[in-house]
TORKOL-4160 file (C-alpha; in steps of 0.2 Angstrom, whole numbers, padded with zeros to 4 digits, m for minus):
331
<pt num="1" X="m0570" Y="0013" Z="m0209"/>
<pt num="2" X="m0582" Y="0017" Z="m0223"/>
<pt num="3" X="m0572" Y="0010" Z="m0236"/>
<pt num="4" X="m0567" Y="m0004" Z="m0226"/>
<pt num="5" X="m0587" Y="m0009" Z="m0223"/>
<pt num="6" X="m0590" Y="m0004" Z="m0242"/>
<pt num="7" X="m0578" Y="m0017" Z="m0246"/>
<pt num="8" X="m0585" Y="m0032" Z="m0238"/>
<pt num="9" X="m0600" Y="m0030" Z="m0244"/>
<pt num="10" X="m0592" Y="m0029" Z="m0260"/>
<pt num="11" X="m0585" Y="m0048" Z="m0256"/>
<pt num="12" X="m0600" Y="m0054" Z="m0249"/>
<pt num="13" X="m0609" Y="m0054" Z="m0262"/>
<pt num="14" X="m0600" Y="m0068" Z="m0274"/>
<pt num="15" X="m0602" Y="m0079" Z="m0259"/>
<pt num="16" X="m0618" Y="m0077" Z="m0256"/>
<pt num="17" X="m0620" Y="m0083" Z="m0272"/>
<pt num="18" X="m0609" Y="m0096" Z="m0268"/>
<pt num="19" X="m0617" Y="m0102" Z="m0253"/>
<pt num="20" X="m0634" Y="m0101" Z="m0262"/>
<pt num="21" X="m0629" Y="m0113" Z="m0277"/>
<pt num="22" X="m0620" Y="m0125" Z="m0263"/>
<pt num="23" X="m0638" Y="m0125" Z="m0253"/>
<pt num="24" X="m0648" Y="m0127" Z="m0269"/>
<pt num="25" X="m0639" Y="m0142" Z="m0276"/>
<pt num="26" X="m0640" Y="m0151" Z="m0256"/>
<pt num="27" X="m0657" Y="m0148" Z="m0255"/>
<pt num="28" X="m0661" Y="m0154" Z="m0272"/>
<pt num="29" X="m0650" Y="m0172" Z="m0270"/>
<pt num="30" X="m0660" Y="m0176" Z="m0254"/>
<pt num="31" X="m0673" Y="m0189" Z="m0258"/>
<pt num="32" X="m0690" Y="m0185" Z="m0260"/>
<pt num="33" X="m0699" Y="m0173" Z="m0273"/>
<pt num="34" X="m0714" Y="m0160" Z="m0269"/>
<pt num="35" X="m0724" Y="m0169" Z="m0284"/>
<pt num="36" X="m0720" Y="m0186" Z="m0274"/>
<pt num="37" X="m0727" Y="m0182" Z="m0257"/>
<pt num="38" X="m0741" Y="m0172" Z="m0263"/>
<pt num="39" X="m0748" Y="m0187" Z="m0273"/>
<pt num="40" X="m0741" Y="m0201" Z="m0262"/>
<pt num="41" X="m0733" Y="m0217" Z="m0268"/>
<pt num="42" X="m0747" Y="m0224" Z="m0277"/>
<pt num="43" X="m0742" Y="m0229" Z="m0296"/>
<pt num="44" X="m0756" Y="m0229" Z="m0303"/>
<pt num="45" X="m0758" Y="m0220" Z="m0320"/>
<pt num="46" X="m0768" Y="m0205" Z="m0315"/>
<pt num="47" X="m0754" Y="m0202" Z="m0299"/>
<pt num="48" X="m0743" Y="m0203" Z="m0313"/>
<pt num="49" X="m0748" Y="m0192" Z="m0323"/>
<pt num="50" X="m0753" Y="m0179" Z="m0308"/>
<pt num="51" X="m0734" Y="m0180" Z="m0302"/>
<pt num="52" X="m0727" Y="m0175" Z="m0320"/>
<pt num="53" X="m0739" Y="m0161" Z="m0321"/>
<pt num="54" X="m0733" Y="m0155" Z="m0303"/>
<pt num="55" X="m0715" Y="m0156" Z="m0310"/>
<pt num="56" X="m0720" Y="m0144" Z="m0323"/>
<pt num="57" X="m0729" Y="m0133" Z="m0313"/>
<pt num="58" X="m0715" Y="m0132" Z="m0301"/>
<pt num="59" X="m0700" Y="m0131" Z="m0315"/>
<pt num="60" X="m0692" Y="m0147" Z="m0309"/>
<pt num="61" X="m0692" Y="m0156" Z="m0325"/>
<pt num="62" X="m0678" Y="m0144" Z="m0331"/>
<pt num="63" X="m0661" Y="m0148" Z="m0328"/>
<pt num="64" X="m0655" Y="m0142" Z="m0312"/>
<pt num="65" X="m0642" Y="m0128" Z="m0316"/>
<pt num="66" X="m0656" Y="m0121" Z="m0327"/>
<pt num="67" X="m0669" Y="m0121" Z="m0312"/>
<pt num="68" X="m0653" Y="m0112" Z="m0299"/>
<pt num="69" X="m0652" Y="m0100" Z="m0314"/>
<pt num="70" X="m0671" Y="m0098" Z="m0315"/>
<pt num="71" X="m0671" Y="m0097" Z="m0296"/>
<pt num="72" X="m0656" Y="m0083" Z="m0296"/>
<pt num="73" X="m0665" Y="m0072" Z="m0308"/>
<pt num="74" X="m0681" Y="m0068" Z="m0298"/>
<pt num="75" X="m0669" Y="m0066" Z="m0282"/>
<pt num="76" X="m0663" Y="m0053" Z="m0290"/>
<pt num="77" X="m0681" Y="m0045" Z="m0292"/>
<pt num="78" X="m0680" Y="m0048" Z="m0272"/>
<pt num="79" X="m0694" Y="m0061" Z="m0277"/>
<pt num="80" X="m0693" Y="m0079" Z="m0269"/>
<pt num="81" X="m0707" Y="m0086" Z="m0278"/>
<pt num="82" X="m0721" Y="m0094" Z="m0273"/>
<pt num="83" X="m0720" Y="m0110" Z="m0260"/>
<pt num="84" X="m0725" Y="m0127" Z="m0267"/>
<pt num="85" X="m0738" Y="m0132" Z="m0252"/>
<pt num="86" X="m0757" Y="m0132" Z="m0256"/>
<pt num="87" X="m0761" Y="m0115" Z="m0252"/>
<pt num="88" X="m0745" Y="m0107" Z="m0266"/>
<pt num="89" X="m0745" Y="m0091" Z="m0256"/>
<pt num="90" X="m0728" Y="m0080" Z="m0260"/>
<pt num="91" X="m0714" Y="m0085" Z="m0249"/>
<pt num="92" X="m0711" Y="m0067" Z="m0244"/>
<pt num="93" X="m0726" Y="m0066" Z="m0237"/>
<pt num="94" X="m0726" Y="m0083" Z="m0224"/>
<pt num="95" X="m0708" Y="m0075" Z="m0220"/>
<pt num="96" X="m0715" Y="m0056" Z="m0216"/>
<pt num="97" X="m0727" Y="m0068" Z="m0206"/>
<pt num="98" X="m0715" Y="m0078" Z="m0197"/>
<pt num="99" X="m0701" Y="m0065" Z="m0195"/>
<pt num="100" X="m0708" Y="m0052" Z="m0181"/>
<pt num="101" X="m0710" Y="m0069" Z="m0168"/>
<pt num="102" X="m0693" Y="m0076" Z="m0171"/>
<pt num="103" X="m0687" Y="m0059" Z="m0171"/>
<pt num="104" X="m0695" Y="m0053" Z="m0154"/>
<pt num="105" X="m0692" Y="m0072" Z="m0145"/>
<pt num="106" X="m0674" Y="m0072" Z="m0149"/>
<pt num="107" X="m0671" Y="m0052" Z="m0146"/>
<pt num="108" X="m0676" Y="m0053" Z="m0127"/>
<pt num="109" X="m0668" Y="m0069" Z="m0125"/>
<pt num="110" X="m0652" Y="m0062" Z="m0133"/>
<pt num="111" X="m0653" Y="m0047" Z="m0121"/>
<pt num="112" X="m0658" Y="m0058" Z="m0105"/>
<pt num="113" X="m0643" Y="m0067" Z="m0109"/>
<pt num="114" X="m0631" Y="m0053" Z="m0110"/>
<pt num="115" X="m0639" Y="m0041" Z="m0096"/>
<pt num="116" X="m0636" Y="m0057" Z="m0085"/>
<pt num="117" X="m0619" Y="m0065" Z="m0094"/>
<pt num="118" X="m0610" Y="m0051" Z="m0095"/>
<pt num="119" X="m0611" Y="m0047" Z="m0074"/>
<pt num="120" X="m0609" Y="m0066" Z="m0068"/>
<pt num="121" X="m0596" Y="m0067" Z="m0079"/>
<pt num="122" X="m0585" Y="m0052" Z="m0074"/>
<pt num="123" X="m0591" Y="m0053" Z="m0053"/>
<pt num="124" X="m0585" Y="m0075" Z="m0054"/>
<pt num="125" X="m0567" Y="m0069" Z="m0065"/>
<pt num="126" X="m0565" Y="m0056" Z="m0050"/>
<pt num="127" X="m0567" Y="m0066" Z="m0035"/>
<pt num="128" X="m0560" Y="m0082" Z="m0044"/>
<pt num="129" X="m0562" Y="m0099" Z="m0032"/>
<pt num="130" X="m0577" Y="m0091" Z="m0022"/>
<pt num="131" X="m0592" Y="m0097" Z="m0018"/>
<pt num="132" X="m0600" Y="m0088" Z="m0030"/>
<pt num="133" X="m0589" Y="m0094" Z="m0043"/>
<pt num="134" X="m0591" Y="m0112" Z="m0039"/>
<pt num="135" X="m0610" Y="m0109" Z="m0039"/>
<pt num="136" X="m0608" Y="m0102" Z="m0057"/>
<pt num="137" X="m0597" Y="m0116" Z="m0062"/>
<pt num="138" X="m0610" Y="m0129" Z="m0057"/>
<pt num="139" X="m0623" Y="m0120" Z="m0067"/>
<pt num="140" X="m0613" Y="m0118" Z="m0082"/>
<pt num="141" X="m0609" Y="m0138" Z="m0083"/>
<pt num="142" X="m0628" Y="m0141" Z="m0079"/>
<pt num="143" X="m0633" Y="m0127" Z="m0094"/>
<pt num="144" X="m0620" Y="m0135" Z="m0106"/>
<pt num="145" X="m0626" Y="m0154" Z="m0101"/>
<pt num="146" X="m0645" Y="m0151" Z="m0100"/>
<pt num="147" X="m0654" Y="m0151" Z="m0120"/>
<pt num="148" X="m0667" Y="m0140" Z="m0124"/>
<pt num="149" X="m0680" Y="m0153" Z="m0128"/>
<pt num="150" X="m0679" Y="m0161" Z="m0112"/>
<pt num="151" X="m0679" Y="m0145" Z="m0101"/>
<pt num="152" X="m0694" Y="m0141" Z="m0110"/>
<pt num="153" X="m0703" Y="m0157" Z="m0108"/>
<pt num="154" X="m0700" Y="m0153" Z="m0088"/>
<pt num="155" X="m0708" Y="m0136" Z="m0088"/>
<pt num="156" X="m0722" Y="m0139" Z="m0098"/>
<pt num="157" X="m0725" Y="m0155" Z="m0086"/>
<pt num="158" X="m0724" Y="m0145" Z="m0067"/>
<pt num="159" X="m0729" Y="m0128" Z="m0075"/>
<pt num="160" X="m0740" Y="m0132" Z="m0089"/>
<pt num="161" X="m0748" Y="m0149" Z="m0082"/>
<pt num="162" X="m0747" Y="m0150" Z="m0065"/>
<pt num="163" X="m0747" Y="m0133" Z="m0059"/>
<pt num="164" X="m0758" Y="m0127" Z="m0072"/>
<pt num="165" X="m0748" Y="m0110" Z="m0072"/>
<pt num="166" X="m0744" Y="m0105" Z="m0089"/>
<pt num="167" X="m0747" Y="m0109" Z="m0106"/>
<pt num="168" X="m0740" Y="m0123" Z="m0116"/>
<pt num="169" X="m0741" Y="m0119" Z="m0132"/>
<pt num="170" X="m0744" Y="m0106" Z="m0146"/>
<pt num="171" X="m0744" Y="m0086" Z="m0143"/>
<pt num="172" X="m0761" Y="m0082" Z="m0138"/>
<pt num="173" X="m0777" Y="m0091" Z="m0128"/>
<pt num="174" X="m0792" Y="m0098" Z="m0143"/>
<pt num="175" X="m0803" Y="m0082" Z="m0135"/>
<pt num="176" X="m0790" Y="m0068" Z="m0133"/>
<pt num="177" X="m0799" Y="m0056" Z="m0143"/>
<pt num="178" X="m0814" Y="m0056" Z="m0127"/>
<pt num="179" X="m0801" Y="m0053" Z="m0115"/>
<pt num="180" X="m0798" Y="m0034" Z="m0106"/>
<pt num="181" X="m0782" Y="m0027" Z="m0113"/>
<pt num="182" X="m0773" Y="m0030" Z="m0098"/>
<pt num="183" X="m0779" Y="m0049" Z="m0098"/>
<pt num="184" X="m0773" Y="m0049" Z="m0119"/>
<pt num="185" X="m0757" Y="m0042" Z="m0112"/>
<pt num="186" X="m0752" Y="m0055" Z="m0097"/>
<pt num="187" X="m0758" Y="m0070" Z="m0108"/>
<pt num="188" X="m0747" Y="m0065" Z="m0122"/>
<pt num="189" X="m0730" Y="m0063" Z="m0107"/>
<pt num="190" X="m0736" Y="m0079" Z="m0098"/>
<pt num="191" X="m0736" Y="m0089" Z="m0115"/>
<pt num="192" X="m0718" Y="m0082" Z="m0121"/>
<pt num="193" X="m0711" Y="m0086" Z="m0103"/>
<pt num="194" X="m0707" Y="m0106" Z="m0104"/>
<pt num="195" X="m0700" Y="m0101" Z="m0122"/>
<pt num="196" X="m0689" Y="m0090" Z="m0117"/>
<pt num="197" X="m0682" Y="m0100" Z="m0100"/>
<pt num="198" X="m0679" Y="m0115" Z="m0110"/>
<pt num="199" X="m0669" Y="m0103" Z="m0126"/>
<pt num="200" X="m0661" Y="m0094" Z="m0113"/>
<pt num="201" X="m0654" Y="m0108" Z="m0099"/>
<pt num="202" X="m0640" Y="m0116" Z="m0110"/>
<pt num="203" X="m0636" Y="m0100" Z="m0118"/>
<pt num="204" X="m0634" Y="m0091" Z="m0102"/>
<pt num="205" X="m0622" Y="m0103" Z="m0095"/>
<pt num="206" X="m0612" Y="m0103" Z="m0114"/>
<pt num="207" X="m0612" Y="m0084" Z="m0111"/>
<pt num="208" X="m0606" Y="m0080" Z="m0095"/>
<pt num="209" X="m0592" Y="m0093" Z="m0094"/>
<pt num="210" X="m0584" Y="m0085" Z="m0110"/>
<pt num="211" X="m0586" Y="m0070" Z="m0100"/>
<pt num="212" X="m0577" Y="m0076" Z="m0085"/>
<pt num="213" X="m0562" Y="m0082" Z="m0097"/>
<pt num="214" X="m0561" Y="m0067" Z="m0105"/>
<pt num="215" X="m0561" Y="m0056" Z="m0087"/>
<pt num="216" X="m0547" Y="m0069" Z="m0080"/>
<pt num="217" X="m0533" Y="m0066" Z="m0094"/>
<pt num="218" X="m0537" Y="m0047" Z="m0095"/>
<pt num="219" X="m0536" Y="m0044" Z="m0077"/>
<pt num="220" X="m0517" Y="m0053" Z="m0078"/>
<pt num="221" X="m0512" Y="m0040" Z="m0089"/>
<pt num="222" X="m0498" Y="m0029" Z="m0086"/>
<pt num="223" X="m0510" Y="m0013" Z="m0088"/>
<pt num="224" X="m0521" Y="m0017" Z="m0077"/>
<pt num="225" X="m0509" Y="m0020" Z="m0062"/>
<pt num="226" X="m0503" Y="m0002" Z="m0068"/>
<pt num="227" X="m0520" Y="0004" Z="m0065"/>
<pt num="228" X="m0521" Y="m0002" Z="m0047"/>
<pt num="229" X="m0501" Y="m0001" Z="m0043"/>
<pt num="230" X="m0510" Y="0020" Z="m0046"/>
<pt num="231" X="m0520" Y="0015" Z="m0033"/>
<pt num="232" X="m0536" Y="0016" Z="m0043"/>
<pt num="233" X="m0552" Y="0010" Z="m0036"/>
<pt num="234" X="m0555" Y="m0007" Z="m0039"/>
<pt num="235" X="m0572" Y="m0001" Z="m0048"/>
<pt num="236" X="m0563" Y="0011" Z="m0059"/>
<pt num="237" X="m0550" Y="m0002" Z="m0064"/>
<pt num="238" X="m0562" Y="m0016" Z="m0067"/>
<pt num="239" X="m0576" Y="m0006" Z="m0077"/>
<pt num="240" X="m0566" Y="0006" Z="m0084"/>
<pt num="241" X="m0549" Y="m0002" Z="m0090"/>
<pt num="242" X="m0552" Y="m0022" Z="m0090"/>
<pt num="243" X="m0570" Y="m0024" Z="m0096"/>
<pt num="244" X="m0568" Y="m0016" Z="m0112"/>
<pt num="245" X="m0556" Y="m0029" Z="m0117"/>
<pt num="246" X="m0566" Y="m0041" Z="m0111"/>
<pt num="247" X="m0580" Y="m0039" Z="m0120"/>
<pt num="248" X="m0570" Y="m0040" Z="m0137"/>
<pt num="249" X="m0575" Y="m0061" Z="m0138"/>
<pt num="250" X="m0593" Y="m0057" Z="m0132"/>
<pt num="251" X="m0595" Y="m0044" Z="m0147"/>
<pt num="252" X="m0589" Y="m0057" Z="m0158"/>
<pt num="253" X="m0601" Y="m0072" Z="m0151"/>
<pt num="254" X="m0615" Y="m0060" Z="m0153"/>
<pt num="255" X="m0608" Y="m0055" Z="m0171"/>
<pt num="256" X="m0610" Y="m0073" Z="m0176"/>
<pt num="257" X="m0628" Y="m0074" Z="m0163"/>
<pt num="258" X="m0636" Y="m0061" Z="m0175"/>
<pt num="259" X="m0642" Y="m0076" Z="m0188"/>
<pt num="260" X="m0651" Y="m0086" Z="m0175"/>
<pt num="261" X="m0662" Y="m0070" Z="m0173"/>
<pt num="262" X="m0669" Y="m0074" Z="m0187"/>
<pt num="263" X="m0667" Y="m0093" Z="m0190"/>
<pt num="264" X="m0672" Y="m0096" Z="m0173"/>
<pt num="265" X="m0675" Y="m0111" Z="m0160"/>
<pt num="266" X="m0681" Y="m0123" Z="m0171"/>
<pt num="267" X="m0683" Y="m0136" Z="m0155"/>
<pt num="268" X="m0691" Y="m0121" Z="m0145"/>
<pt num="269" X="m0703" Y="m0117" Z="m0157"/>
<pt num="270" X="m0708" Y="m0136" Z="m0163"/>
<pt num="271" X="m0710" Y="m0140" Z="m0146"/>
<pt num="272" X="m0722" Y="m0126" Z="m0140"/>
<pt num="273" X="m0728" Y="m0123" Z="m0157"/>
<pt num="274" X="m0723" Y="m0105" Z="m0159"/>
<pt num="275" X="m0726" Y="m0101" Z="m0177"/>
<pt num="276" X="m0709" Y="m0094" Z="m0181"/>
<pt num="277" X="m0696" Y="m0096" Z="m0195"/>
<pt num="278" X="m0689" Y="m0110" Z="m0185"/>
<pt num="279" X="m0708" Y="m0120" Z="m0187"/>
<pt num="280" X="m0708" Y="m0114" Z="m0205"/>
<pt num="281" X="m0691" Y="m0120" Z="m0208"/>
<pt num="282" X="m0694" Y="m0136" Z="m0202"/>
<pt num="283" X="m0711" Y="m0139" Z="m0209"/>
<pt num="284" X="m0703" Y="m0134" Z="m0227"/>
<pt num="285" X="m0691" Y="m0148" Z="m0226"/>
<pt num="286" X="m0703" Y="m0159" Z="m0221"/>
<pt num="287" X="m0714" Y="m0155" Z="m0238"/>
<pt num="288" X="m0697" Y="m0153" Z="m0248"/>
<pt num="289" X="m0703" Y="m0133" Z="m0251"/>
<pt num="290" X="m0687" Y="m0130" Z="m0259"/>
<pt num="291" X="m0693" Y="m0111" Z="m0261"/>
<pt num="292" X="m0695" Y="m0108" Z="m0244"/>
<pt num="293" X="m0681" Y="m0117" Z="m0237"/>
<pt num="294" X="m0671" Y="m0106" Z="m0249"/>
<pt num="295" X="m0680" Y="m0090" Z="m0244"/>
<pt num="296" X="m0674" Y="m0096" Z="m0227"/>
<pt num="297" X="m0656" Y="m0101" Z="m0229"/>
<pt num="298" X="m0656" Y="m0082" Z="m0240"/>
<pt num="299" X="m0661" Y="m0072" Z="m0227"/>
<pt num="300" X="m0648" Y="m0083" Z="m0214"/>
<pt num="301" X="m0636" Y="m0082" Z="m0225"/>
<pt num="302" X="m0637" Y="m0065" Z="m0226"/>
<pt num="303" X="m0638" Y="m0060" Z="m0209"/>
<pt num="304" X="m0624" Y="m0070" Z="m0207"/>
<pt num="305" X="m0611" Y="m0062" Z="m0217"/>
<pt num="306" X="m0617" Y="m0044" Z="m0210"/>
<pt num="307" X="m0616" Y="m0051" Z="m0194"/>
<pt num="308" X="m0596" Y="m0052" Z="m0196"/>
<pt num="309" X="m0595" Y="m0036" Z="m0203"/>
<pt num="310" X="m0604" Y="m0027" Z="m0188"/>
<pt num="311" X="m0593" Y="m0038" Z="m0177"/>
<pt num="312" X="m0579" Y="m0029" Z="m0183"/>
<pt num="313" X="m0584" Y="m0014" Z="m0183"/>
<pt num="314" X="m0590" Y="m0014" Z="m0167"/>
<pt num="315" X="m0572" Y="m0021" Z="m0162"/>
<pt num="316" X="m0566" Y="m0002" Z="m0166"/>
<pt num="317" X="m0577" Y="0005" Z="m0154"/>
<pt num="318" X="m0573" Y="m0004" Z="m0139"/>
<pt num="319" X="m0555" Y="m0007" Z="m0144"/>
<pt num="320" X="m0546" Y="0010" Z="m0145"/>
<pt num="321" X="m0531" Y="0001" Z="m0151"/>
<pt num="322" X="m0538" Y="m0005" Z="m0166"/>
<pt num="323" X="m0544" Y="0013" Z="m0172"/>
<pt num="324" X="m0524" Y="0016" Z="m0169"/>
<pt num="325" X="m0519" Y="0001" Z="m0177"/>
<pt num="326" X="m0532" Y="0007" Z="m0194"/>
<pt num="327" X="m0522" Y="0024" Z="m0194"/>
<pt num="328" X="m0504" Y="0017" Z="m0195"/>
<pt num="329" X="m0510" Y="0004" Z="m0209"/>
<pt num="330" X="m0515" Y="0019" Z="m0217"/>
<pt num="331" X="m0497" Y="0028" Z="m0213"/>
């Protein structure tokens, strides 16, 4: 297994590079330049002359495989460089910045969804045609049909405007540091809870109807019929022999989930103005910050490739059969 996990991360490597030098060269051929919206669309001689200095500055006035290179050499000294907006603070540095709220919205979304997919899923596969399955049914078409934006438009309208309940925007209130602790503590929860509803509804209905589909063909197969023809409990059969099986698509989904933990909800944060990686991201492209959006796409990238390698290693340990089936490759 060691080897195995030493060996793609061997392969990933030449295509991270590869998808690097893709990314660079797309972002680069979209129209627009930093030095051009920084100084505007004025041609007068002085806006000129600014712009060309900006280019410098920035390294654009080299040719484009020479600024990848350039680019490639301080990713390898783990330094992004410095962003091209007014302020030119390292890129590392609005990451670190960003990173910890992506990371804690979409961790307790990703465990919201799973402590409640995973149960819905298996109790609707179970009792197939029920009430309750019909219930679930209708929930996942309305999750699958109903865009973020839009379901956050509707909550901060009843919860945020009308009901004056909770917050509609950004992390904490303008005075939190006067609040009591326990005052700090419930405005940070009620701020992150319209966020997390609207990240967790559609993915919540993906979730547990994967779920459900797995459930229905593993409880069709031969060895779990074995199990109860024993006269197994019911409990036993289903926890024990069918939902470790089941779960092999959900480890995969949240192998291929693990990027958005860090790329984030890019609707969800714009709309409620979290500052995440997602605002960040967004507000780079807007500005053409070619360093950030490729300290971004790095890190995504990155996260993406482990992702498939933890995904198959996780496969070993709720599959038995493929521990076996490594052993007799190795026969």
């Amino acid at each position: 297994m060691l080897g195995y996990a030493l060996r793609r991360l061997l392969i990933a490597v030449p295509l991270l590079i590869g998808i690097t030098f893709v990314s660079f060269l797309v972002i680069h051929l979209a129209p627009g330049e930093p030095a051009e919206i920084q100084t505007g669309d004025l041609s007068i001689q002085s806006d000129r002359q600014m712009r060309e200095r900006l280019r410098e500055e920035y390294g654009l006035d080299k040719p484009l495989p020479v600024q990848y290179w350039n680019w490639v050499r301080r990713l390898g000294r783990l330094d992004f460089g410095k962003s091209f907006s007014p302020d030119a603070r390292p890129v590392l540095q609005k990451i670190g910045e960003r990173l910890p709220v992506t990371l804690l919205l979409n961790a307790v979304e990703m465990l919201i969804i799973v402590a409640l997919a995973v149960p819905i899923g298996v109790t609707s596969a179970t009792r197939q045609h029920s009430t309750f399955d019909k219930i679930t049914t209708v929930f996942v078409f309305v999750g699958f049909a109903t865009p973020d934006f839009w379901l956050a438009l509707l909550l901060i309208m009843l919860f945020g405007v009308q009901l004056d309940w909770l917050p509609i925007s950004g992390l904490r209130h303008i005075n939190w540091e006067y609040f009591p602790f326990w005052r700090q503590q419930w405005d940070f929860l009620s701020h992150l809870i319209l966020p997390i509803v609207v990240a967790t509804f559609g993915g919540l209905a993906g979730f547990s109807r994967y779920m459900r589909q797995s459930m229905l063909e593993v409880v069709r197969q031969d060895y779990v019929q074995t199990a109860r023809a024993k006269g197994l409990p019911e409990g036993v059969v289903i926890g024990k022999h069918a939902l470790r099986n089941a779960l092999l698509p959900i480890v995969t989904i949240l192998g291929l989930s693990l990027p958005g933990l860090v790329g984030g909800s890019v609707i969800v944060e714009s709309i409620f103005a979290i500052p995440g990686m997602g605002q960040l991201m967004v507000q780079a492209v807007f500005e053409r910050d070619y360093p950030v959006i490729m300290g971004n796409l790095v890190v995504v990238s990155t996260l993406t490739l482990l992702a498939n390698l933890v995904a198959d290693v996780t496969y070993s340990l709720v599959d038995p059969r493929i521990r076996v089936a490594g052993r007799r490759s190795r026969r």
